[in-house]
KEDOBA-675207 format. One record per residue (C-alpha): residue number from 1; residue in three letters; x, y, z. Coordinates in pm, whole numbers. Example, Ala and Ser with C-alpha at 12.3 -4.5 7.8 and 13.67 -1.06 7.14 Angstrom:
<rs>
<r 1,"Ala",<1230,-450,780>>;
<r 2,"Ser",<1367,-106,714>>;
</rs>
This chain:
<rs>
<r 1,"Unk",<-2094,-3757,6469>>;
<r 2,"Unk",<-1888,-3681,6168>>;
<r 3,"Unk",<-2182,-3479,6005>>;
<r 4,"Unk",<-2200,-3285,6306>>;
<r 5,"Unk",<-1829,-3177,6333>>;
<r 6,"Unk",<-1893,-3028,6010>>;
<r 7,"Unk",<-2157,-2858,6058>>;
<r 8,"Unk",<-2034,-2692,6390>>;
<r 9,"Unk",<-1733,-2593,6137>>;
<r 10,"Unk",<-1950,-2445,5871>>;
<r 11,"Unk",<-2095,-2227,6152>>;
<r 12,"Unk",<-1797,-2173,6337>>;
<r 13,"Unk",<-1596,-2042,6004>>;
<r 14,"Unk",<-1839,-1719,5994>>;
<r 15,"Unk",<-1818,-1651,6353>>;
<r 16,"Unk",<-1417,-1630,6334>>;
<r 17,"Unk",<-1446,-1403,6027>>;
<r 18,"Unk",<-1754,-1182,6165>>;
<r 19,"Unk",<-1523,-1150,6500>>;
<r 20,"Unk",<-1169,-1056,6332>>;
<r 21,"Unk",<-1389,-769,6109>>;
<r 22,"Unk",<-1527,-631,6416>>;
<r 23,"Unk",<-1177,-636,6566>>;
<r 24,"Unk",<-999,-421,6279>>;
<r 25,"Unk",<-1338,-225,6325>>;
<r 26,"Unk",<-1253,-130,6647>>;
<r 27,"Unk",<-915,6,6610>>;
<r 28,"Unk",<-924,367,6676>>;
<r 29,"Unk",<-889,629,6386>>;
<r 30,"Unk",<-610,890,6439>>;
<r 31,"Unk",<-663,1251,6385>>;
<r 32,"Unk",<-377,1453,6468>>;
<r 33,"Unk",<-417,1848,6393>>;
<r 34,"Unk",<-132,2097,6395>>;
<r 35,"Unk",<-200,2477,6411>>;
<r 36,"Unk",<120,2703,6311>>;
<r 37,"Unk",<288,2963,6500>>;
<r 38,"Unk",<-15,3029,6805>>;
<r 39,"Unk",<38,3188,7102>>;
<r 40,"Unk",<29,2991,7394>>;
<r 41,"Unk",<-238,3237,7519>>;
<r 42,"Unk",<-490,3200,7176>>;
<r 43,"Unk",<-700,2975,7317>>;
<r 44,"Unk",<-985,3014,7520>>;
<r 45,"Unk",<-881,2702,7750>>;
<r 46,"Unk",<-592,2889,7841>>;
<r 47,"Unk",<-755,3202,7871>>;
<r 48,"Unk",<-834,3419,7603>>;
<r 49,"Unk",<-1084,3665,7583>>;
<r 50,"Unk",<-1037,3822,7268>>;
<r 51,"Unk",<-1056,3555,7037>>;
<r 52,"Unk",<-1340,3304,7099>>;
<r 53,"Unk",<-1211,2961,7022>>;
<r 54,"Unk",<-1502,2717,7086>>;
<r 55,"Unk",<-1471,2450,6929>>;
<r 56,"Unk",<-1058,2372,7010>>;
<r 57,"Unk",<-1260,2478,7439>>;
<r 58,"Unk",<-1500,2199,7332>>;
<r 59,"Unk",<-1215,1980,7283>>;
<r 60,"Unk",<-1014,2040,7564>>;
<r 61,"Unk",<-1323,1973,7734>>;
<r 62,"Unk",<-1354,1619,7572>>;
<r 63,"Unk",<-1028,1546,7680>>;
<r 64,"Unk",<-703,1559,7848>>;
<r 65,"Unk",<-537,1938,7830>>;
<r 66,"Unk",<-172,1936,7878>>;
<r 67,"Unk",<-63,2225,8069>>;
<r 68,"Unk",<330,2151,8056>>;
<r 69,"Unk",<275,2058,7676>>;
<r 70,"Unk",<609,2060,7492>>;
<r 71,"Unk",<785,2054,7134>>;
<r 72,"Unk",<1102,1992,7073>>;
<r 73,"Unk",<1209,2265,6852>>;
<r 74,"Unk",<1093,2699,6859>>;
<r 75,"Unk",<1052,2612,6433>>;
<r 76,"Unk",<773,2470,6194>>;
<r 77,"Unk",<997,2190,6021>>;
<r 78,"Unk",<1226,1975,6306>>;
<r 79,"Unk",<927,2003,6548>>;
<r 80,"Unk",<680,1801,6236>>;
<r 81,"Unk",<997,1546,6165>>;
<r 82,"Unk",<977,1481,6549>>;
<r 83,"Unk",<558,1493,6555>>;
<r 84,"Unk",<592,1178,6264>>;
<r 85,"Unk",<876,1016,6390>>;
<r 86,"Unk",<835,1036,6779>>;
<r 87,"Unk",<1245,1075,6809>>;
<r 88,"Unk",<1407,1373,6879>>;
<r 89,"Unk",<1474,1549,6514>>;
<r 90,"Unk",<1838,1639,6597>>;
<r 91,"Unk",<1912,1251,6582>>;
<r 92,"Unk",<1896,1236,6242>>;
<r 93,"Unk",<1993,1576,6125>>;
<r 94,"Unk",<1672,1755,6089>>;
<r 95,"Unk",<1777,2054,6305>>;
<r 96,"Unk",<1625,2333,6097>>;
<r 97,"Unk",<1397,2457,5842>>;
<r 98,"Unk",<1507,2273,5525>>;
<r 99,"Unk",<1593,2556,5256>>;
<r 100,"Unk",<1542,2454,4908>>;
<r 101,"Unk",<1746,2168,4754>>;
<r 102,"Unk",<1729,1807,4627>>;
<r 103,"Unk",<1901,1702,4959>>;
<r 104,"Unk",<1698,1900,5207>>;
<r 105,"Unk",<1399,1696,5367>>;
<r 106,"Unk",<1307,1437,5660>>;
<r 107,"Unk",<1550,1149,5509>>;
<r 108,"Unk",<1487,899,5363>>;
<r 109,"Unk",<1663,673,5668>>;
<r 110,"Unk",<1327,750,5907>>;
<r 111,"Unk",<1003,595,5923>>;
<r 112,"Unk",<661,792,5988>>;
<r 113,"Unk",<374,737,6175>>;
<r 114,"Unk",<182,697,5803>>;
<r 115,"Unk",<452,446,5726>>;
<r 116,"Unk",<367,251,6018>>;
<r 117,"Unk",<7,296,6014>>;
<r 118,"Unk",<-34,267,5615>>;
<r 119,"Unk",<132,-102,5660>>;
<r 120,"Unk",<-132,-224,5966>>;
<r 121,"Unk",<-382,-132,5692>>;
<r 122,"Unk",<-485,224,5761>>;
<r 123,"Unk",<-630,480,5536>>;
<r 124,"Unk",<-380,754,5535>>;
<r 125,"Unk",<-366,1137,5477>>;
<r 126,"Unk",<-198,1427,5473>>;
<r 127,"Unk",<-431,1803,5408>>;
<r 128,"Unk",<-224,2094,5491>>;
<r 129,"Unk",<177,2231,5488>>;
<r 130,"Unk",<413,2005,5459>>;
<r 131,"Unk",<747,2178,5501>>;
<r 132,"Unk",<930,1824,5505>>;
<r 133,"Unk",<1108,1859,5160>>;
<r 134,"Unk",<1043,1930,4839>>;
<r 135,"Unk",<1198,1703,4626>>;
<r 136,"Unk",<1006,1408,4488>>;
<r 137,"Unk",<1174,1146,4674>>;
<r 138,"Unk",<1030,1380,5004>>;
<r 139,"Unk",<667,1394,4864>>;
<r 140,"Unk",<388,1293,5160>>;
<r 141,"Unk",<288,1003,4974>>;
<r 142,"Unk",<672,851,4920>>;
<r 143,"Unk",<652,901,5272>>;
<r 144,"Unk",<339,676,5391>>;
<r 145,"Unk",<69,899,5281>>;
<r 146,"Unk",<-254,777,5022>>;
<r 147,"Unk",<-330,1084,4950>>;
<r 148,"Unk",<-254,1476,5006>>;
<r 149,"Unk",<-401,1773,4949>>;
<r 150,"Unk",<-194,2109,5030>>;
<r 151,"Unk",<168,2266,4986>>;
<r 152,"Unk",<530,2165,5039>>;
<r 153,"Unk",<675,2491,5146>>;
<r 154,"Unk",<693,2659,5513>>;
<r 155,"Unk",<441,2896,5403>>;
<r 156,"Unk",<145,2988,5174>>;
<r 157,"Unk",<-107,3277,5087>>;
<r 158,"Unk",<-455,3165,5177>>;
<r 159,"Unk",<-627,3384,4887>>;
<r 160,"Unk",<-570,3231,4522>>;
<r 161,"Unk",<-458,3569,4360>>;
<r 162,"Unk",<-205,3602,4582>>;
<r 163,"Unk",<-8,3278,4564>>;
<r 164,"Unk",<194,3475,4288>>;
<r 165,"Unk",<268,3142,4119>>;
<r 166,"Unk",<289,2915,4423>>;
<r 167,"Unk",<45,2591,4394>>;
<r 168,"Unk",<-197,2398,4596>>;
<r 169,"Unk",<-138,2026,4503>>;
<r 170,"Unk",<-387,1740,4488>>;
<r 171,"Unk",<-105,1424,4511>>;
<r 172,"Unk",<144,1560,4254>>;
<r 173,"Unk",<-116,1779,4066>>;
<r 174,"Unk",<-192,2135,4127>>;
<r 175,"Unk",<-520,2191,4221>>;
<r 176,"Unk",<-686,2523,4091>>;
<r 177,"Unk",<-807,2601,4454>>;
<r 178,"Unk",<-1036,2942,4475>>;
<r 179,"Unk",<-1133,2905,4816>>;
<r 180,"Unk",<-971,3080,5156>>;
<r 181,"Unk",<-720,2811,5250>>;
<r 182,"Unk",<-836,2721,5584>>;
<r 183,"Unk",<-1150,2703,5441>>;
<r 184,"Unk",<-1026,2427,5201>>;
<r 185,"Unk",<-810,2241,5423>>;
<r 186,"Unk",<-1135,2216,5674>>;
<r 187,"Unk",<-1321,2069,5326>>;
<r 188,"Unk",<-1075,1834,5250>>;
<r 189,"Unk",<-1033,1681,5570>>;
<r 190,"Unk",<-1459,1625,5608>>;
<r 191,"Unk",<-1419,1494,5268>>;
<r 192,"Unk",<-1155,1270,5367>>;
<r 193,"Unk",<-1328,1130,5651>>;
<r 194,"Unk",<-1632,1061,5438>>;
<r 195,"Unk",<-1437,853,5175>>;
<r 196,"Unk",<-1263,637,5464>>;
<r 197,"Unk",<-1547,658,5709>>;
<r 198,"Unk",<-1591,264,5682>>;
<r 199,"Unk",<-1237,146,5774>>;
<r 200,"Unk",<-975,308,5990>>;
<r 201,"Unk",<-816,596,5916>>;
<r 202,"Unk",<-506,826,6004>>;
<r 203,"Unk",<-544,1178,5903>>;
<r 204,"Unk",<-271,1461,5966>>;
<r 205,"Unk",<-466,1816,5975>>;
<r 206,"Unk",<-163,2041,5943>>;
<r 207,"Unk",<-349,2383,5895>>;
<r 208,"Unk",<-73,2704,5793>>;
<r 209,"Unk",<-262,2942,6058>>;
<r 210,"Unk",<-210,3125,6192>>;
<r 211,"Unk",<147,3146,6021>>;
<r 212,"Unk",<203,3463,5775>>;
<r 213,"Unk",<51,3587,5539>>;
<r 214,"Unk",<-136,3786,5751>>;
<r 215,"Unk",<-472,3707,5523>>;
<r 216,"Unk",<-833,3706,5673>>;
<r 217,"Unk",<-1185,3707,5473>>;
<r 218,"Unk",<-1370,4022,5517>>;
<r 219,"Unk",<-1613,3814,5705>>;
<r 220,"Unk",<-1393,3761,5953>>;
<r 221,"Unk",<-1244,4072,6031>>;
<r 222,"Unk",<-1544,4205,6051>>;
<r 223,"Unk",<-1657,4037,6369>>;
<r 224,"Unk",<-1348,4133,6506>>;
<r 225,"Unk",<-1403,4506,6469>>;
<r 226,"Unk",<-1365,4597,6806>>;
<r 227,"Unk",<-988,4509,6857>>;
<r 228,"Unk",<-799,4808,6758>>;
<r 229,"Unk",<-431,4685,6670>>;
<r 230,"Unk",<-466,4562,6295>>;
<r 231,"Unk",<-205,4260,6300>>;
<r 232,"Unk",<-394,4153,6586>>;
<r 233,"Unk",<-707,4152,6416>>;
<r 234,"Unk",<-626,3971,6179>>;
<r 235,"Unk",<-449,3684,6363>>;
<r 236,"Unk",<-839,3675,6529>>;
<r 237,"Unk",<-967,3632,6214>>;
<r 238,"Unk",<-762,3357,6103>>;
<r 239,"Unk",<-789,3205,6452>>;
<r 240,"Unk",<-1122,3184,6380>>;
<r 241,"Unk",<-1117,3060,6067>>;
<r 242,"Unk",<-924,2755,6201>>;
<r 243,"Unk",<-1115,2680,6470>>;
<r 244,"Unk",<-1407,2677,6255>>;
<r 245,"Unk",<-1286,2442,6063>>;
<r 246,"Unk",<-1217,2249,6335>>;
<r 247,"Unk",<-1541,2244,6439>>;
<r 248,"Unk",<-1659,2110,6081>>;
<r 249,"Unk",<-1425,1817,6111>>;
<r 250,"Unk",<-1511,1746,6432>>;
<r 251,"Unk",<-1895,1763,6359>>;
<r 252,"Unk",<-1804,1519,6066>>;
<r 253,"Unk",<-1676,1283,6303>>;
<r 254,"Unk",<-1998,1329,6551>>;
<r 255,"Unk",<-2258,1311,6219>>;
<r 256,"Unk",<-2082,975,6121>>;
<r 257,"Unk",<-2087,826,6496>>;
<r 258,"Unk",<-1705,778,6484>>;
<r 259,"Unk",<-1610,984,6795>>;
<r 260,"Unk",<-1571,714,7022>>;
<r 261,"Unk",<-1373,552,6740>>;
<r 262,"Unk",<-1158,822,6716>>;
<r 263,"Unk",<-832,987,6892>>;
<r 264,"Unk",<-779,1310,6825>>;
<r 265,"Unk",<-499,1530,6912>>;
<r 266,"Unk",<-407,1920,6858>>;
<r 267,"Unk",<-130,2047,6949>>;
<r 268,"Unk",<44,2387,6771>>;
<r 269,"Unk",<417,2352,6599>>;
<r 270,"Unk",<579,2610,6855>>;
<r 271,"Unk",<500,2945,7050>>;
<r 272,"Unk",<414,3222,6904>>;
<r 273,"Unk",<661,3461,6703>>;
<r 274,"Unk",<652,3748,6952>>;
<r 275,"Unk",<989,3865,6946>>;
<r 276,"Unk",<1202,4126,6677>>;
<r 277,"Unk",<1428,3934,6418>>;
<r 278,"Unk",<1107,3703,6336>>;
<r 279,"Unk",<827,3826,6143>>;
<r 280,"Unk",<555,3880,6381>>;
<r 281,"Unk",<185,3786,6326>>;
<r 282,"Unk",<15,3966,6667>>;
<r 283,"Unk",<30,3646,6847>>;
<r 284,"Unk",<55,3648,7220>>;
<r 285,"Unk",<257,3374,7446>>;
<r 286,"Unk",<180,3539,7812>>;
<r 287,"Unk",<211,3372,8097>>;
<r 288,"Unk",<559,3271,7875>>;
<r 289,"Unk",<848,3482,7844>>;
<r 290,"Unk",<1012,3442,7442>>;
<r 291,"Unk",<889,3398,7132>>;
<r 292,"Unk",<913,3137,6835>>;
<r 293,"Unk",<1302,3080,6769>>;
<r 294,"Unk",<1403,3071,7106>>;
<r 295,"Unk",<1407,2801,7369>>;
<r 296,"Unk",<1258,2959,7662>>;
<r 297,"Unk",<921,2863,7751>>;
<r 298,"Unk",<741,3050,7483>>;
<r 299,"Unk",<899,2919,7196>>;
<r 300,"Unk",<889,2533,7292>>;
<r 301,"Unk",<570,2545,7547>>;
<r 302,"Unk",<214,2487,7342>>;
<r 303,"Unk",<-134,2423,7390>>;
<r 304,"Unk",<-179,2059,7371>>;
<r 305,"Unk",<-467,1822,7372>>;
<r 306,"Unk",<-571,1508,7325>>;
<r 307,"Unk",<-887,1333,7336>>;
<r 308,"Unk",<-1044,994,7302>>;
<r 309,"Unk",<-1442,977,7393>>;
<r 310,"Unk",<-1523,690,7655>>;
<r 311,"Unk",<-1147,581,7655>>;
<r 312,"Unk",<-961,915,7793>>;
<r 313,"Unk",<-1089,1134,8103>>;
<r 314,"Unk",<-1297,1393,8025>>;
<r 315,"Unk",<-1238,1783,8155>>;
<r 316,"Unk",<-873,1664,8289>>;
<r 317,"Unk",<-556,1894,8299>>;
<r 318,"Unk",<-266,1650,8282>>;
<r 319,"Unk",<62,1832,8512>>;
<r 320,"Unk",<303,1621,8411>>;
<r 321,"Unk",<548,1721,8079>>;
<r 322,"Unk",<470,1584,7793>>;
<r 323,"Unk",<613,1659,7449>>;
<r 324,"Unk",<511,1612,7087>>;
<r 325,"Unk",<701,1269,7041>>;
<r 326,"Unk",<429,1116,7235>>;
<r 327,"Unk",<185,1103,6999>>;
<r 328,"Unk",<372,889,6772>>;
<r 329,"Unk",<351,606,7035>>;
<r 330,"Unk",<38,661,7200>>;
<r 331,"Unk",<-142,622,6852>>;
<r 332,"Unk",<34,302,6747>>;
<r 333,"Unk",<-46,190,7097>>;
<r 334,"Unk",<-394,277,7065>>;
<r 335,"Unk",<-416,92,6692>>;
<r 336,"Unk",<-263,-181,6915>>;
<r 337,"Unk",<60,-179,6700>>;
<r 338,"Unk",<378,-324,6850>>;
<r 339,"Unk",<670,-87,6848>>;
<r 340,"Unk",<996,-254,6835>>;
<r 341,"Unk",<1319,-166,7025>>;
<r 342,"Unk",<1484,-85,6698>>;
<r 343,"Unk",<1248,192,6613>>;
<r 344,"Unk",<1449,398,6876>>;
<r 345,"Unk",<1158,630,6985>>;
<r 346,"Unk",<1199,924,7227>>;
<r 347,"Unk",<832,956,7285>>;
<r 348,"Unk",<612,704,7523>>;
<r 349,"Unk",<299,599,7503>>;
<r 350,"Unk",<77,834,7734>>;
<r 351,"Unk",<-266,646,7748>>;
<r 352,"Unk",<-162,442,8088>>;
<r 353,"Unk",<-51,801,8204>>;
<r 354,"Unk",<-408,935,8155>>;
<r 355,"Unk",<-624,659,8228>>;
<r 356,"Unk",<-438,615,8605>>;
<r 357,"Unk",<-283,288,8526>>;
<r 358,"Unk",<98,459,8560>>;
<r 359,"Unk",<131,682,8808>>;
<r 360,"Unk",<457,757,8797>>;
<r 361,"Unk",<556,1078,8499>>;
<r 362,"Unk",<615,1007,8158>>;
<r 363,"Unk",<921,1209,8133>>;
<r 364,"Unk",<1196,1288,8420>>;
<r 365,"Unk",<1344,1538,8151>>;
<r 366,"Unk",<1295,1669,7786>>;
<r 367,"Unk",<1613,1792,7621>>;
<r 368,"Unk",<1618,2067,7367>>;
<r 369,"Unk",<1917,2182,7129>>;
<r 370,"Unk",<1884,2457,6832>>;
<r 371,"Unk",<2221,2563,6733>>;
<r 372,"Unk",<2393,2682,6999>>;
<r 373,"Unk",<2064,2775,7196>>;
<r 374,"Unk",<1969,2526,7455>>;
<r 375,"Unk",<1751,2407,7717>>;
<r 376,"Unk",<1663,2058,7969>>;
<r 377,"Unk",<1351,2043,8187>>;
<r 378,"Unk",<1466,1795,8458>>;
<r 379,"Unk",<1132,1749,8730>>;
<r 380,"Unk",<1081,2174,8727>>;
<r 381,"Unk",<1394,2254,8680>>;
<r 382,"Unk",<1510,2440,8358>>;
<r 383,"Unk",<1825,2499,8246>>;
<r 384,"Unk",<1865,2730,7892>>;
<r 385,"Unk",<2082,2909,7688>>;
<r 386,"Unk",<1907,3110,7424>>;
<r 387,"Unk",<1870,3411,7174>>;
<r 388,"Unk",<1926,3772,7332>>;
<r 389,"Unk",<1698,3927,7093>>;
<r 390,"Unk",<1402,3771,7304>>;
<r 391,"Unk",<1528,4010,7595>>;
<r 392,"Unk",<1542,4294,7356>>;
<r 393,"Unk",<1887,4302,7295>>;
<r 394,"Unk",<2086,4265,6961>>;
<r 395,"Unk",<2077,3918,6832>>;
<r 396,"Unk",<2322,3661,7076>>;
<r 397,"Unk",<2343,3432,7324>>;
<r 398,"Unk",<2290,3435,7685>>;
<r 399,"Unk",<2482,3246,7950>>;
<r 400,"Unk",<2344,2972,8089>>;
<r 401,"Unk",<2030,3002,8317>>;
<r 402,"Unk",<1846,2858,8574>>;
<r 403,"Unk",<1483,2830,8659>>;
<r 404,"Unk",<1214,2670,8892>>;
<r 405,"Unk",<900,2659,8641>>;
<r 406,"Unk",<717,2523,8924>>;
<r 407,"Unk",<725,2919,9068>>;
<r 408,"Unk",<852,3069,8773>>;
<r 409,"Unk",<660,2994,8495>>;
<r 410,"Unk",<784,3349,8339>>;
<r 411,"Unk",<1172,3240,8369>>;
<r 412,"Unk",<1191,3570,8539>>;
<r 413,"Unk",<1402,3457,8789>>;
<r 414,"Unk",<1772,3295,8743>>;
<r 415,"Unk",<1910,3070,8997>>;
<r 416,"Unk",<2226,3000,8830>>;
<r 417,"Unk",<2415,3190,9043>>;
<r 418,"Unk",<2268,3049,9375>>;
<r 419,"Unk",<2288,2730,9236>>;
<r 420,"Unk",<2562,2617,9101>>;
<r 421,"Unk",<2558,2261,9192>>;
<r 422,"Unk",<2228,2227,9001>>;
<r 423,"Unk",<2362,2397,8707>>;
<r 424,"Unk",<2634,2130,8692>>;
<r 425,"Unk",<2388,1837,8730>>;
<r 426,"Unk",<2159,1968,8448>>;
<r 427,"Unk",<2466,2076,8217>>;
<r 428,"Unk",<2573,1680,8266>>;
<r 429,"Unk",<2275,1525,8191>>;
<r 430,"Unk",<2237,1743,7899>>;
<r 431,"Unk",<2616,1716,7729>>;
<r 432,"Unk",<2562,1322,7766>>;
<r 433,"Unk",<2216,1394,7515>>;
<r 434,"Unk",<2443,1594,7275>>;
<r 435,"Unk",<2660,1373,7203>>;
<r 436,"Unk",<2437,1129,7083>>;
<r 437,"Unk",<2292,1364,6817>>;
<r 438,"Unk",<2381,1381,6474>>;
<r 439,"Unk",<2523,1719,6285>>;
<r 440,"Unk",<2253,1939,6124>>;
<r 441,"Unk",<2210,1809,5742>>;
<r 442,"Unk",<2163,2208,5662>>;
<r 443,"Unk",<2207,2525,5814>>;
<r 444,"Unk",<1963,2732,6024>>;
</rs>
């Protein structure tokens, strides 16, 4: 009897192991890519015609589309210390774009989604801007990144003679890069997904375009001949250029059977810069009224994705707000990682929204503050304060004002007036937000 207890062990040892492998098999990898400064109206799944966009179509498609797709912040830096952290940036400072400066980064007090995904024994990478601090003690990989490949500033030429001095780093090296940037960054990620192809993996794809310099290849441009305004051209081109990229990283994933393996997000870092007082790059954020810098619609509202073959709905537009926080959650859920009450997150998980199993919406309301612009969404109700310049006018601030997006998409027409009860009730809710929020480490 004895002998036969043992042997059942000795058979039963390798079963235990083989299972627990194909468990940490099995957990998902995370791809999460971040294009900079689009218009909300760039894509073809929202509508373009000018600018073919395929392969970001094909994965809308694939997926869940967001049409009330948020960020909380109209600028490149809060809005990617929100996207790692999944809590609102202005908690811990991080209410602006970090100038230069020892001090000036996501601190030191937060953890990011590599943190937490590096320590349940994830592969983890950063290719791409960024724009969280450039200090040492702020590098991606003292920050829960393996490796990175890309640049610590806000911005970057994409042609090697240009970058007047300005490096592309490998780690802490630079990296004498001669290719287009987008280009590059679409090479590094395939070659990222080849190295870790065996074990999960979290990779952050945070491409610069279509953020200035306006730079395109020759290539491009020229298949984009027939639009006439030149900035506008060229944003196609680099449009292009990133959704081809795209396309090669997702094709990587396809060619190494890892789709259904894999959740993938997109989402941009804010609306388009539309309006004077920004530099503009020919974007275009229609059916949105303002521009990148603002805190109407089209500097906060942005095309949003996610997708998760044989686990998400395919072809689905999700109503509902969601906003950039989310993703935080949602992954760790999905890499069945416990989140603990003392991690404080703003965002949610959204995969019982999407799959049906929670009915109910994942956010009543979404708060926004930058400086003194401001804005809630409570149900369709929007209440902002924001940047005269985005009506035209010399650079100020409005009074506040009151909108039904579920009519008024265009914040066209204000309700304040009409309403004032409302205005009260959303002014409330809001003051009681902005008081738990920390000062701004920096200025804007």
């Amino acid at each position: 009897m004895t002998r036969w207890l043992v042997l059942i062990a000795a058979v039963a040892v390798p079963l235990v192991m083989t299972d627990s492998v194909s468990a940490q098999a099995k957990r998902p990898n995370i791809l999460v890519i971040v294009g900079d400064d689009m218009g909300y109206a760039d894509v073809g799944f929202h509508g373009c015609r000018d600018i073919p966009t395929p392969h970001l179509d094909a994965l809308a498609k694939s997926g869940v589309r967001f049409t009330n797709g948020y960020v909380t912040g109209p600028y490149c830096s809060p809005t990617r210390a929100g996207l790692l952290t999944g809590r609102y940036q202005q908690r811990f400072g991080h209410e602006f774009n970090p100038g230069g400066g020892p001090n000036a980064g996501l601190p030191l007090s937060e953890t990011t989604i590599a943190d937490r995904l590096k320590a349940a024994g994830y592969a983890t990478g950063l290719v791409g801007k960024w724009h969280l601090g450039g200090a040492e003690k702020f590098h991606p990989q003292r920050r829960g990144f393996d490796e990175f490949f890309g640049f610590l500033g806000g911005a970057h030429s994409y042609f090697p003679e240009k970058r007047g001095g300005r490096t592309i780093l490998r780690g802490t090296e630079p990296a004498d890069e001669a290719e287009y940037l987008t280009d590059a960054f679409g090479r590094e990620a395939v070659a990222f997904i080849e190295r870790h192809k065996a074990k999960p993996f979290f990779l952050y794809l945070a491409f610069n375009a279509v953020h200035t310099p306006m730079h395109a290849t020759d290539e491009r441009l020229k298949r984009f001949a027939s639009i006439a305004d030149e900035q506008r051209r060229t944003y196609a081109a680099m449009m292009a250029a990133m959704d081809e990229n795209i396309g090669r990283v997702l094709g990587k994933l396809r060619t190494e059977k890892l789709e259904e393996n894999t959740l993938i997000a997109f989402i941009s870092d804010n609306g388009g810069p539309t309006m004077k007082g920004v530099t503009i790059n020919g974007s275009i954020n229609t059916p949105l009224r303002g521009s990148k810098r603002t805190t109407l619609e089209g500097g906060i509202r942005v095309p949003f994705v996610l997708s998760w073959k044989g686990m998400l709905p395919t072809g689905k537009a999700f109503e509902s707000p969601v906003i950039q926080l989310d993703l935080l959650p949602t992954a760790l859920a999905a890499a069945g990682i416990e989140t603990k009450p003392h991690a404080k997150l703003d965002g949610v998980n959204l995969l019982p929204f999407l799959t049906g199993k929670v009915t109910s919406q994942p956010h009543e309301t979404l708060l926004w503050r930058f400086g003194q612009q401001m804005a809630i969404r409570h149900g369709n109700w929007k209440l902002v304060r924001y940047d005269t310049a985005a009506d035209g006018a010399k650079p100020g601030l409005t009074k506040y004002k009151l909108y039904n997006l579920a009519d008024d998409l265009g914040e066209s027409h204000d309700l304040a007036a009409d309403k004032p009860d409302k205005v009260k009730e959303l002014e409330a809710l809001w003051k009681k937000w902005d008081a738990e929020l920390a000062k701004p480490l920096w200025g804007g």
